[in-house]
MIRORO-421877 format. One record per atom (N, C-alpha, C): residue number from 1; residue in one letter; atom name; y, z, x. Coordinates in steps of 0.1 Angstrom, whole numbers. Layout:
residues N
i, aa, at, py, pz, px
NUM, A, CA, Y, Z, X
...
end
This chain:
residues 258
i, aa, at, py, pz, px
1, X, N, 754, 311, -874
1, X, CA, 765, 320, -873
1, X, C, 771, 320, -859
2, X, N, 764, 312, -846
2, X, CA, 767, 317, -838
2, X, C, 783, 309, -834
3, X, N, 782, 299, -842
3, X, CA, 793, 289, -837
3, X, C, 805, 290, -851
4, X, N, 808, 296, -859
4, X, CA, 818, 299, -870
4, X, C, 817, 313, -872
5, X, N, 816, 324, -866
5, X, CA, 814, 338, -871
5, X, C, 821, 346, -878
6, X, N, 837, 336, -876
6, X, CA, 847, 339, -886
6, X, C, 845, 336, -899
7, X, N, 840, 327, -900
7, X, CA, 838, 320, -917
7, X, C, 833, 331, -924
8, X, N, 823, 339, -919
8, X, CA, 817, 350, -926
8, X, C, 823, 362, -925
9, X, N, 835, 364, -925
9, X, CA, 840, 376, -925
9, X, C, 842, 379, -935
10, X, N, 846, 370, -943
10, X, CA, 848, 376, -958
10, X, C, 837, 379, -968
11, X, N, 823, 374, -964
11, X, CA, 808, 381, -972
11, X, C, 809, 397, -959
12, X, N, 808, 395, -951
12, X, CA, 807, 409, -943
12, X, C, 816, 421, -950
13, X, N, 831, 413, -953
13, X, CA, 838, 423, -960
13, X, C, 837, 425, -973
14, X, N, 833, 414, -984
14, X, CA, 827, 414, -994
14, X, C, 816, 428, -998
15, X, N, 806, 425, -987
15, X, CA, 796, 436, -988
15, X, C, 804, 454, -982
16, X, N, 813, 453, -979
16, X, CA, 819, 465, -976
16, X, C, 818, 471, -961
17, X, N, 816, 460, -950
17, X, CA, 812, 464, -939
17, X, C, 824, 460, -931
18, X, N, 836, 455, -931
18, X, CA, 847, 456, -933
18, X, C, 861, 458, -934
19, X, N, 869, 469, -927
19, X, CA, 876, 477, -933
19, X, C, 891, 460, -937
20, X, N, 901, 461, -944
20, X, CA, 905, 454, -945
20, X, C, 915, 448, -940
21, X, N, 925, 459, -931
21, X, CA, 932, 456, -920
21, X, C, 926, 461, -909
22, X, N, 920, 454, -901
22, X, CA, 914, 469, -886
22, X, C, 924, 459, -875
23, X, N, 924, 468, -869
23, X, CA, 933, 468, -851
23, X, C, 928, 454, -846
24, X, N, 912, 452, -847
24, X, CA, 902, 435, -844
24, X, C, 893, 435, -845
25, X, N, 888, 425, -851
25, X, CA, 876, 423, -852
25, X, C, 871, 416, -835
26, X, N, 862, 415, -829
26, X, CA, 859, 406, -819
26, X, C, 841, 408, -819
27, X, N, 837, 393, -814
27, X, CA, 826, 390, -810
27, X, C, 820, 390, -796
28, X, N, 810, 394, -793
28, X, CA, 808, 394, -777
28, X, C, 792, 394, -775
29, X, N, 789, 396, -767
29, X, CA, 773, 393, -759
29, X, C, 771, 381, -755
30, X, N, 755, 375, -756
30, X, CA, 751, 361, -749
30, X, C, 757, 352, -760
31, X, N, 758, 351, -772
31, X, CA, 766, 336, -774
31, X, C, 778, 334, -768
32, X, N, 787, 344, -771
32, X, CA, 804, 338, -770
32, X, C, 800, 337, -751
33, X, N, 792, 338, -745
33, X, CA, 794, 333, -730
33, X, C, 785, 318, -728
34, X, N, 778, 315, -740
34, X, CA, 773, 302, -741
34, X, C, 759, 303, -740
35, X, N, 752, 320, -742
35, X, CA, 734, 318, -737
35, X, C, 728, 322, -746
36, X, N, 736, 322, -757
36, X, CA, 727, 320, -771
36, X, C, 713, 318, -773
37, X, N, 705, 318, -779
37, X, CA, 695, 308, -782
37, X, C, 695, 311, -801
38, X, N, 682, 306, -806
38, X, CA, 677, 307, -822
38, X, C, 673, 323, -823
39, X, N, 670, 328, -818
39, X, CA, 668, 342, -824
39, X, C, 678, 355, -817
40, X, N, 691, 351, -809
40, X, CA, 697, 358, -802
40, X, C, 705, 364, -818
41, X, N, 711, 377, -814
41, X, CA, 714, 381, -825
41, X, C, 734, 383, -824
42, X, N, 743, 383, -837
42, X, CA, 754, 383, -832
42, X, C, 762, 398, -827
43, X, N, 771, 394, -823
43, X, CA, 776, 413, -814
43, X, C, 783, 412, -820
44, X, N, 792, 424, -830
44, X, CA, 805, 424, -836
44, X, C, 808, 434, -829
45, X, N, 822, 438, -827
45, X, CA, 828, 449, -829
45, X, C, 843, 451, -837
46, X, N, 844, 463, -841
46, X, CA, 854, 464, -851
46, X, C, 863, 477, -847
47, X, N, 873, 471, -848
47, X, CA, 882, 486, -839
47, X, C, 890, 488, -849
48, X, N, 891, 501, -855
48, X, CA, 900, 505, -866
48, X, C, 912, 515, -863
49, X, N, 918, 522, -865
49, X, CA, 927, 532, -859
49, X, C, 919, 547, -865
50, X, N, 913, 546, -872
50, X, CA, 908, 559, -880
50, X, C, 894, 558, -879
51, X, N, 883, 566, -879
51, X, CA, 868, 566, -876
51, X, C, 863, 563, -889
52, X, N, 854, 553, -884
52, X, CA, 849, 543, -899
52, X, C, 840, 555, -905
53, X, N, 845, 550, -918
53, X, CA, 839, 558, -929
53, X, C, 833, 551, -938
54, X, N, 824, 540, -940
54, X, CA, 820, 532, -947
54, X, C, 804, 531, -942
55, X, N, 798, 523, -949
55, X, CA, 777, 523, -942
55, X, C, 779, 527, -929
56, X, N, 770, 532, -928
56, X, CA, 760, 531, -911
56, X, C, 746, 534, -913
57, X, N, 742, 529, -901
57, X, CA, 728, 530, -898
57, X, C, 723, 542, -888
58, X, N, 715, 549, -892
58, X, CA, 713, 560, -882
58, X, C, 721, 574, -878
59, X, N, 719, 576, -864
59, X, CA, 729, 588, -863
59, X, C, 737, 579, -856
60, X, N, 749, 586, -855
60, X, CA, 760, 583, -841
60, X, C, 755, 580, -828
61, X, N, 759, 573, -821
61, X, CA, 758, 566, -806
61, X, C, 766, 575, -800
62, X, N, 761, 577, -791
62, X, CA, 772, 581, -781
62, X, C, 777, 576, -773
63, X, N, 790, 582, -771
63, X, CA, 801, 570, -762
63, X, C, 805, 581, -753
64, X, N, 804, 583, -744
64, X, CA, 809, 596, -736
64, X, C, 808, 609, -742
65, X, N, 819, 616, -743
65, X, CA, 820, 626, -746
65, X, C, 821, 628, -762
66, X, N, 824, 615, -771
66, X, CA, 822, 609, -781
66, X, C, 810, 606, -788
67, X, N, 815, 596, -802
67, X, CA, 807, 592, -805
67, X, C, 810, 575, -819
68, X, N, 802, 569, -814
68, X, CA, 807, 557, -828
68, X, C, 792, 556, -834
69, X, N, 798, 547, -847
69, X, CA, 788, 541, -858
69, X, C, 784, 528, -853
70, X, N, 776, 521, -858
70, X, CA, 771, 515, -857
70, X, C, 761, 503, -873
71, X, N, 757, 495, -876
71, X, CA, 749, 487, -883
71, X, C, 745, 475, -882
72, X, N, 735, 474, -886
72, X, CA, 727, 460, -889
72, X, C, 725, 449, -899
73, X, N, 728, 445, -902
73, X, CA, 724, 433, -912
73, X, C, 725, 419, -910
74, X, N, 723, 410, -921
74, X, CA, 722, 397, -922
74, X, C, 730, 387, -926
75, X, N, 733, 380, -922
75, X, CA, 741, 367, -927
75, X, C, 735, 354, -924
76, X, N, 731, 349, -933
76, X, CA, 728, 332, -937
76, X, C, 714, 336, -925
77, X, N, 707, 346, -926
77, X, CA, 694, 342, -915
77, X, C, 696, 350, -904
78, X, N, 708, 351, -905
78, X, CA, 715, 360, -888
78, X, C, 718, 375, -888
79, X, N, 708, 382, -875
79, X, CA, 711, 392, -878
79, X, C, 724, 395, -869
80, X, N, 731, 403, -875
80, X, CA, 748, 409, -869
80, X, C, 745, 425, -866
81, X, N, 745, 429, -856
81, X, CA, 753, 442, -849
81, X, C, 765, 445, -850
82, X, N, 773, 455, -862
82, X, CA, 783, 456, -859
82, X, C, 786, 471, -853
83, X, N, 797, 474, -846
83, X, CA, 799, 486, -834
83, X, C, 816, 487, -846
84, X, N, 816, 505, -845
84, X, CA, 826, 505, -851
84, X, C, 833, 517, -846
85, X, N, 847, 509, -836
85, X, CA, 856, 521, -826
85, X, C, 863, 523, -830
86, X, N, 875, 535, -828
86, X, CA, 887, 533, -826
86, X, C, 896, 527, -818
87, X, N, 909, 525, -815
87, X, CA, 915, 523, -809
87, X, C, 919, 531, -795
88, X, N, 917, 545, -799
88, X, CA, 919, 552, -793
88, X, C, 906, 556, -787
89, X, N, 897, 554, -791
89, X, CA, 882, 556, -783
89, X, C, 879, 546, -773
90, X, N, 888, 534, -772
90, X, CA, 889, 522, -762
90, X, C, 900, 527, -752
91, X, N, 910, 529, -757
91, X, CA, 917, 536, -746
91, X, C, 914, 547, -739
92, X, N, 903, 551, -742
92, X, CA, 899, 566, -735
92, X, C, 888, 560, -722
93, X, N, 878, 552, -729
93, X, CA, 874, 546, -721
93, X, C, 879, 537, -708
94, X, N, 891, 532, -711
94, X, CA, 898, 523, -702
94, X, C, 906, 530, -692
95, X, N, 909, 547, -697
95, X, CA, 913, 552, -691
95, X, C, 903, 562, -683
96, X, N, 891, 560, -680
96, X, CA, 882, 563, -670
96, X, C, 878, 556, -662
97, X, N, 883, 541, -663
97, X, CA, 883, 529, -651
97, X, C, 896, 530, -644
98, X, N, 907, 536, -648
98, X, CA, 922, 539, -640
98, X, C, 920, 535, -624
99, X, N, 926, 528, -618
99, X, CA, 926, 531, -605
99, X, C, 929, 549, -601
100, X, N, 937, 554, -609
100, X, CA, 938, 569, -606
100, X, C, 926, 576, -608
101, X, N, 920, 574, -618
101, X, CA, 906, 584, -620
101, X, C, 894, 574, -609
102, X, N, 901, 563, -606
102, X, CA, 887, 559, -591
102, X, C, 888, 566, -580
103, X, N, 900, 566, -576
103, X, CA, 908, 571, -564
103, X, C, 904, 583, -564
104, X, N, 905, 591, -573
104, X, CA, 902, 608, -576
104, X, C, 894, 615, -578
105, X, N, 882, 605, -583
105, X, CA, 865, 605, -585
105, X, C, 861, 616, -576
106, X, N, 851, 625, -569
106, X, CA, 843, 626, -562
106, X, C, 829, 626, -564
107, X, N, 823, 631, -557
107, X, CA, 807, 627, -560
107, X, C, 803, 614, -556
108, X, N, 795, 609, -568
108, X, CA, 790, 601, -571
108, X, C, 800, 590, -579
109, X, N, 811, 593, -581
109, X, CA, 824, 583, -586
109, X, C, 824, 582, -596
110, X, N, 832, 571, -605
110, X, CA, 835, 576, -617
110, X, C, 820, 574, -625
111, X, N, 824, 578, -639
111, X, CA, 807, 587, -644
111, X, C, 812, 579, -661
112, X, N, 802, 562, -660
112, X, CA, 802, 559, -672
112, X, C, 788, 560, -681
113, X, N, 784, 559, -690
113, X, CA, 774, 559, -697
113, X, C, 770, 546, -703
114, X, N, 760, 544, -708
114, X, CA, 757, 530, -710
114, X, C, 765, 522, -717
115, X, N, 767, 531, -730
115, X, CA, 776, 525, -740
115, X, C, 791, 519, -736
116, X, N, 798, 528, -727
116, X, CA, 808, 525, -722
116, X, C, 807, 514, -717
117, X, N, 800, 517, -703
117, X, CA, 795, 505, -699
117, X, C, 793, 488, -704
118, X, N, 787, 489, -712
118, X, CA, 785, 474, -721
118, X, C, 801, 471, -729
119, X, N, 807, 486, -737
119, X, CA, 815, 480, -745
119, X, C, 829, 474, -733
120, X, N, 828, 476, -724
120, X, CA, 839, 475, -709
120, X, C, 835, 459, -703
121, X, N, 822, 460, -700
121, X, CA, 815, 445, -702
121, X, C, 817, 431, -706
122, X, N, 820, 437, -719
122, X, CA, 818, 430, -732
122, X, C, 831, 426, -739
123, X, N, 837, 439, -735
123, X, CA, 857, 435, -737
123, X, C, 863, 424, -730
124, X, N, 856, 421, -719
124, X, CA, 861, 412, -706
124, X, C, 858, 396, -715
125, X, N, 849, 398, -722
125, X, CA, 839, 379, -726
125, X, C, 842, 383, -740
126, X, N, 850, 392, -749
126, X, CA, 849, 392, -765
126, X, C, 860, 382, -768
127, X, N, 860, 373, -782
127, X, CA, 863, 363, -789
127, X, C, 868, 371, -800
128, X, N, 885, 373, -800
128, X, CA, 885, 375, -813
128, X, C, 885, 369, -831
129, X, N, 879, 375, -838
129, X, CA, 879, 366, -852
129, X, C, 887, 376, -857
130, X, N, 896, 386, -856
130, X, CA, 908, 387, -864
130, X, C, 915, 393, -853
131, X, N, 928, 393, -853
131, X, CA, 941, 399, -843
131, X, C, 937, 400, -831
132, X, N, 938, 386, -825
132, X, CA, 940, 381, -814
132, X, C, 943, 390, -805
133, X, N, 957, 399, -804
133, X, CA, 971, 406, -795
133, X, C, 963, 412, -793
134, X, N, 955, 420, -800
134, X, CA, 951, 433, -795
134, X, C, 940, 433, -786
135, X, N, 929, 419, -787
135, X, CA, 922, 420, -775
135, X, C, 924, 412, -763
136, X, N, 938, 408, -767
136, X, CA, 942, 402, -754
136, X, C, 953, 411, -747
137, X, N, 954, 422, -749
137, X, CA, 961, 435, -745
137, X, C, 950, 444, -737
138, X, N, 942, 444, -746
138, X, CA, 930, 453, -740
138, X, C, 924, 448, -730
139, X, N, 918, 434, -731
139, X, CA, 914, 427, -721
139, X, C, 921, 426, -703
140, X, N, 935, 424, -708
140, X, CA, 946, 420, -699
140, X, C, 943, 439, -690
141, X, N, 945, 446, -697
141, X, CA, 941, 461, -691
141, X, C, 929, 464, -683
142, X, N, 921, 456, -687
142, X, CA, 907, 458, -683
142, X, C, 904, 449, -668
143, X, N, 913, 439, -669
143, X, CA, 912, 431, -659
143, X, C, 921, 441, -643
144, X, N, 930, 447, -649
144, X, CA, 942, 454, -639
144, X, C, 935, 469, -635
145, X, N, 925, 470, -643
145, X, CA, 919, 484, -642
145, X, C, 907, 484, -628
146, X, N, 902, 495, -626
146, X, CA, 894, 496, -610
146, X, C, 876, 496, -616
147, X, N, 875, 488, -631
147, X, CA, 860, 486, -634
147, X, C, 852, 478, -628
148, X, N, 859, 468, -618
148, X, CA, 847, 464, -613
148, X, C, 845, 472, -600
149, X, N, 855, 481, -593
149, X, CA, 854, 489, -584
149, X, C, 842, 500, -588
150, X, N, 841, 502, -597
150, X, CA, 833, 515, -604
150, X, C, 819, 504, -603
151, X, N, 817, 498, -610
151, X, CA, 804, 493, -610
151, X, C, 797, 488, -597
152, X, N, 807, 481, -587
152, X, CA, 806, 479, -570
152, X, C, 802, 496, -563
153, X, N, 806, 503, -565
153, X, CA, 804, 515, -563
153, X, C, 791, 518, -568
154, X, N, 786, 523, -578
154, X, CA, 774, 527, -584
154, X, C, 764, 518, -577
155, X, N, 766, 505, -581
155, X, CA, 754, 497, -577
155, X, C, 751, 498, -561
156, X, N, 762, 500, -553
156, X, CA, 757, 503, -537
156, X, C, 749, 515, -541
157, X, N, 755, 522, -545
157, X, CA, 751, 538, -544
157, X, C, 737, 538, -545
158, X, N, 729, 532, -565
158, X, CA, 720, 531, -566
158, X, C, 707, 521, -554
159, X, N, 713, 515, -551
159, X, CA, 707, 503, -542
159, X, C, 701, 510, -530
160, X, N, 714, 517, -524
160, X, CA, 713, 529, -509
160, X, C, 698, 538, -514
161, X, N, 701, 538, -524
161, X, CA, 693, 554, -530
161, X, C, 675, 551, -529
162, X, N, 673, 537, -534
162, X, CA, 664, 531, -534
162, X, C, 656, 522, -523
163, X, N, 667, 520, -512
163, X, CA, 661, 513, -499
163, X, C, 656, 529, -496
164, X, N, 661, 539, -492
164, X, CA, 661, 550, -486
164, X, C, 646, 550, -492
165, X, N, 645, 553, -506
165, X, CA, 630, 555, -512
165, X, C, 619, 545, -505
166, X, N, 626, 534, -505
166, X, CA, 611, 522, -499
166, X, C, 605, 524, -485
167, X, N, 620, 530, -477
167, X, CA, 615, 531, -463
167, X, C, 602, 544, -464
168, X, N, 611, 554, -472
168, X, CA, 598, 567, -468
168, X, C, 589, 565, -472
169, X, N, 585, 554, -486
169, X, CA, 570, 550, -491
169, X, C, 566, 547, -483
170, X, N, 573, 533, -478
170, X, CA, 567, 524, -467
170, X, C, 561, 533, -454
171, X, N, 569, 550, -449
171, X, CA, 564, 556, -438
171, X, C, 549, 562, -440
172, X, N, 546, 566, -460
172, X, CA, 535, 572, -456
172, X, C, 522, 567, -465
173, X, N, 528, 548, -464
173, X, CA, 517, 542, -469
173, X, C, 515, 541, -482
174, X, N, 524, 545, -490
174, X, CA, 524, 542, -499
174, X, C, 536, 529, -504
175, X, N, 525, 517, -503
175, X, CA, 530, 504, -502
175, X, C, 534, 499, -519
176, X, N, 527, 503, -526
176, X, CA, 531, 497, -540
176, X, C, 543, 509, -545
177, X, N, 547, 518, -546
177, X, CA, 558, 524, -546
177, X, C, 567, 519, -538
178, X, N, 565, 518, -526
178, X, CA, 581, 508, -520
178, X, C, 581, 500, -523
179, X, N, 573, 485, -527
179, X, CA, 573, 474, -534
179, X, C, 581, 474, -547
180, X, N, 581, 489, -555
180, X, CA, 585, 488, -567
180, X, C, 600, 494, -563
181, X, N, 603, 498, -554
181, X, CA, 615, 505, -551
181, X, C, 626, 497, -544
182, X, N, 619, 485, -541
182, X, CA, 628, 477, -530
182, X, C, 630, 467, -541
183, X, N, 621, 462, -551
183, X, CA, 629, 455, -564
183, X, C, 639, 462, -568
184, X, N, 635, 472, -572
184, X, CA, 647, 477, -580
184, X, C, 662, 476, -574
185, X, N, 659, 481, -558
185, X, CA, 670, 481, -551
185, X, C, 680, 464, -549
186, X, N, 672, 455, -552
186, X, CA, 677, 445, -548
186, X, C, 687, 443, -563
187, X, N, 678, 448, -574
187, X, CA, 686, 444, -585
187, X, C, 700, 452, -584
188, X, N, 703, 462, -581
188, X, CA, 712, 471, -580
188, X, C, 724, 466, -571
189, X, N, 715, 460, -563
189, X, CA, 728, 454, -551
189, X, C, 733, 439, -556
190, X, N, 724, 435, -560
190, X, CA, 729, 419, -566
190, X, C, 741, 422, -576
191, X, N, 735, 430, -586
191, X, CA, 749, 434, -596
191, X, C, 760, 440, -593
192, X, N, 760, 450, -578
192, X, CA, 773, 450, -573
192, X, C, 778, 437, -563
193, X, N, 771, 431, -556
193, X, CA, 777, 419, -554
193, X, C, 784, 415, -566
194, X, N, 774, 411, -576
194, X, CA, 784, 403, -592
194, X, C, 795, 408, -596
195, X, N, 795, 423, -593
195, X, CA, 806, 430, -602
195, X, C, 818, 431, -592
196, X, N, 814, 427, -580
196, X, CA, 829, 423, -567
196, X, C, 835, 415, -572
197, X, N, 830, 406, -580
197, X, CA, 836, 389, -581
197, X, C, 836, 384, -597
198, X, N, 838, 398, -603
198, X, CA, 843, 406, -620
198, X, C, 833, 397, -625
199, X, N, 821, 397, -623
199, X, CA, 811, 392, -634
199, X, C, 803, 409, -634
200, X, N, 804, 409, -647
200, X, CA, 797, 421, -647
200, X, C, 786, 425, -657
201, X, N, 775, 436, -651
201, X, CA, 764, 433, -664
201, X, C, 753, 445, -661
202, X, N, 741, 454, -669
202, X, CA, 738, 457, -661
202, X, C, 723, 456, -667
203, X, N, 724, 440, -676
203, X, CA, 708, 438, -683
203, X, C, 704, 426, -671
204, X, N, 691, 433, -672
204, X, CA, 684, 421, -661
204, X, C, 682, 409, -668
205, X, N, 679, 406, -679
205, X, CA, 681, 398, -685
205, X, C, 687, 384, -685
206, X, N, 698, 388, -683
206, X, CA, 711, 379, -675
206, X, C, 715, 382, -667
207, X, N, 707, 384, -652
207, X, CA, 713, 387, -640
207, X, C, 713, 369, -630
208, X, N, 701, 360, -639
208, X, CA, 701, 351, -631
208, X, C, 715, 340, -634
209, X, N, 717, 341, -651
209, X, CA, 729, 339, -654
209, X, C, 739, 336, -647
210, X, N, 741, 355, -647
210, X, CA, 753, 355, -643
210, X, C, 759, 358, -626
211, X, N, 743, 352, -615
211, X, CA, 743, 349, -605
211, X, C, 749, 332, -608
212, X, N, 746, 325, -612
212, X, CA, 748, 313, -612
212, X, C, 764, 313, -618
213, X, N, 773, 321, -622
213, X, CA, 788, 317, -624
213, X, C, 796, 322, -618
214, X, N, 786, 327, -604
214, X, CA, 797, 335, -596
214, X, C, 795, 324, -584
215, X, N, 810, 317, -577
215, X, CA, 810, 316, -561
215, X, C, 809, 326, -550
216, X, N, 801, 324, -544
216, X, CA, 800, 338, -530
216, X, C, 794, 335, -520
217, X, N, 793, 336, -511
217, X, CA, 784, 334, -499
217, X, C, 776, 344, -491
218, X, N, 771, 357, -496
218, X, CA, 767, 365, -493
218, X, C, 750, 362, -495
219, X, N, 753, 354, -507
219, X, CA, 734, 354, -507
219, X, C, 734, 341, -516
220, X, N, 723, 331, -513
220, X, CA, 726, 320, -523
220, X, C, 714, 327, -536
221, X, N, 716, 312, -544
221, X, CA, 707, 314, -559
221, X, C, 693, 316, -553
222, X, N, 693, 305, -546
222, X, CA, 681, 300, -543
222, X, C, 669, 316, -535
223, X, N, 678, 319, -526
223, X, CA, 669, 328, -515
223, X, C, 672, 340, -528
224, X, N, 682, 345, -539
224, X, CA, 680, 357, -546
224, X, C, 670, 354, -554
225, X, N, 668, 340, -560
225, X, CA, 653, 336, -571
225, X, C, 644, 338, -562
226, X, N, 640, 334, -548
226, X, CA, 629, 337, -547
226, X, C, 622, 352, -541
227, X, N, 635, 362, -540
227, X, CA, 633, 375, -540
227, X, C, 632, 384, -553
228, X, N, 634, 377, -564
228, X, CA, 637, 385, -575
228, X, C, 623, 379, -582
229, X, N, 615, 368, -581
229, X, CA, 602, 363, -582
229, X, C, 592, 365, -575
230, X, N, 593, 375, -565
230, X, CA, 583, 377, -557
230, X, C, 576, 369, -555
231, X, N, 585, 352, -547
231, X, CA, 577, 341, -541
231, X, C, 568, 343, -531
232, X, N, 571, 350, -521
232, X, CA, 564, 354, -509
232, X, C, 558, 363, -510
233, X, N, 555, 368, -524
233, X, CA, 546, 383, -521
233, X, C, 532, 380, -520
234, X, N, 526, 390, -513
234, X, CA, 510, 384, -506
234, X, C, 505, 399, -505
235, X, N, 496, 401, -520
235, X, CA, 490, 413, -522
235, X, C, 480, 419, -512
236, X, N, 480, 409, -502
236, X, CA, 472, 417, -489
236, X, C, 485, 423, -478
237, X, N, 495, 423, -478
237, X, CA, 503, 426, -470
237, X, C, 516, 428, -476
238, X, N, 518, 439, -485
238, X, CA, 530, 442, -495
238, X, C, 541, 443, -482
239, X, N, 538, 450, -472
239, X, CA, 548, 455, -462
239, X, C, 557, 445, -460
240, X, N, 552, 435, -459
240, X, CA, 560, 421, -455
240, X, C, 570, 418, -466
241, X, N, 564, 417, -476
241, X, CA, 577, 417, -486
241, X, C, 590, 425, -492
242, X, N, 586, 437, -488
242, X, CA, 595, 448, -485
242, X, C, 604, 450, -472
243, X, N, 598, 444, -466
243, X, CA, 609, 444, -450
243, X, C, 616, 428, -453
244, X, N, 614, 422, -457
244, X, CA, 623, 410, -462
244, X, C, 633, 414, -476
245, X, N, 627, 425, -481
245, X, CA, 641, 426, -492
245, X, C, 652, 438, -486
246, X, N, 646, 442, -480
246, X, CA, 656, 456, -475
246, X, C, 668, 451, -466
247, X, N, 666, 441, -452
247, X, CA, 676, 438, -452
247, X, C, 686, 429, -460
248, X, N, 683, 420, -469
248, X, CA, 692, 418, -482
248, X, C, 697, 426, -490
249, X, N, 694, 437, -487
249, X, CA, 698, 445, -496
249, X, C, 710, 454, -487
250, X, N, 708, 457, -473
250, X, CA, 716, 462, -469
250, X, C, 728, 454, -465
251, X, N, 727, 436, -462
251, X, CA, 736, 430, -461
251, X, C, 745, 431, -473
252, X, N, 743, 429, -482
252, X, CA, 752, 432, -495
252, X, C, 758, 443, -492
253, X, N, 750, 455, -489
253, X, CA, 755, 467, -489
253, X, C, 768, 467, -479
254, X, N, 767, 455, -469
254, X, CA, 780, 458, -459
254, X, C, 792, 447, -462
255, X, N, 785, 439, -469
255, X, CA, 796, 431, -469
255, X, C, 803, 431, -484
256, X, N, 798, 433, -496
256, X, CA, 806, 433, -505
256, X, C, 818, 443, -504
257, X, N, 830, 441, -509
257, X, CA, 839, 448, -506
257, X, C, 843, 454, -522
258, X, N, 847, 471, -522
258, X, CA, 848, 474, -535
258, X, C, 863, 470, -542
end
């Protein structure tokens, strides 16, 4: 399925999962970016104008201050995810990446949730299998919007938040807590590096990925693999490996630009 996903639209609709004109159908996750494998599963989403009223699985997801459906099933072997929004629930979304609601933020800046998050993601790399216009409208919006400013943002934030944690472990010897605090941090910072240079993401999963399709000069593959593998870590002297990630982590922190 990973490579005709359209062909099966008409058993998906067949079975009633569906609707028969929607706003688009689009595909997204690790195939449509080429990292597929045999058991990766496919990502639908389906944008209707009106809130789907047809199967679901479970309760409602939540999307902000919202909420969508969601289901599971099978085709020819293949399990499909399908996500089912409005139109207007994407524009709400898109209009929380606004350069005006970044600019206007305070705190901690603008305030997405996970789900947002991925479906914003995921808009950027989705394939449509029905009405093209519409996700290349949405898309085109998404690109002109301040979402990678928002995720460059967070990810310093979180990164700051967690060097700060490693140094005070590191002050009172408590070495496997900064160990675990200075990974974290580094992942935080690498993803706002990525999300400077609109690769965006926030599964570790595909962080090595989607290190390898970005050009940058801030940090190569090579020195991020071997800090994100703890090549140099030497369980008699954690300290050492912790004072080698922290300034990586604060160089990012000065030089990525939001």
């Amino acid at each position: 399925m990973a490579d005709n996903s359209s062909s099966h639209l008409p058993e998906l609709r067949a079975q009633g999962l569906l609707p028969d004109a929607p706003r688009c159908v689009y595909q997204a996750g690790s195939i449509v970016r080429g990292w597929g494998n045999p058991t990766s599963d496919v990502d639908l989403y389906v944008i209707t104008d009106q809130e789907w009223s047809g199967r679901v699985d479970g309760a409602p997801i939540p999307l902000g201050a919202d909420i969508f459906h969601s289901i599971e099933t099978y085709v020819e072997g293949t399990r499909c995810d399908i996500r089912y929004l409005t139109d207007a629930q994407v524009e709400a979304v898109l209009a929380k990446v606004s350069h005006e609601a970044f600019d206007s933020a305070v705190g901690e800046g603008v305030q997405l949730d996970r789900q947002e998050t991925v479906l914003l993601e995921w808009l950027r790399h989705g394939v449509a299998l029905e009405n093209e216009e519409w996700l290349r409208r949405r898309s085109d919006e998404l690109k002109a919007s301040a979402f990678g400013a928002v995720l460059v943002q967070r990810g310093l934030n979180y990164a700051d938040s967690r060097v700060e944690d490693a140094v005070g472990q590191m002050s009172i010897g408590d070495l496997e807590s900064a160990v675990l605090s200075a990974h974290v941090a580094l992942g935080y910072a690498v993803d706002a590096l990525l999300a400077s240079h609109a690769e965006y993401g926030q599964n570790p999963k595909w962080r090595a990925r989607r290190f390898r399709s970005v050009a940058q000069s801030v940090l190569s593959f090579e020195d991020y693999w071997a800090l994100e593998t703890m090549q140099s870590f030497d369980p008699a002297d954690p300290a050492a490996w912790v004072n080698e990630v922290l300034p990586v982590c604060r160089k990012i922190s000065m030089e990525v630009i939001l």
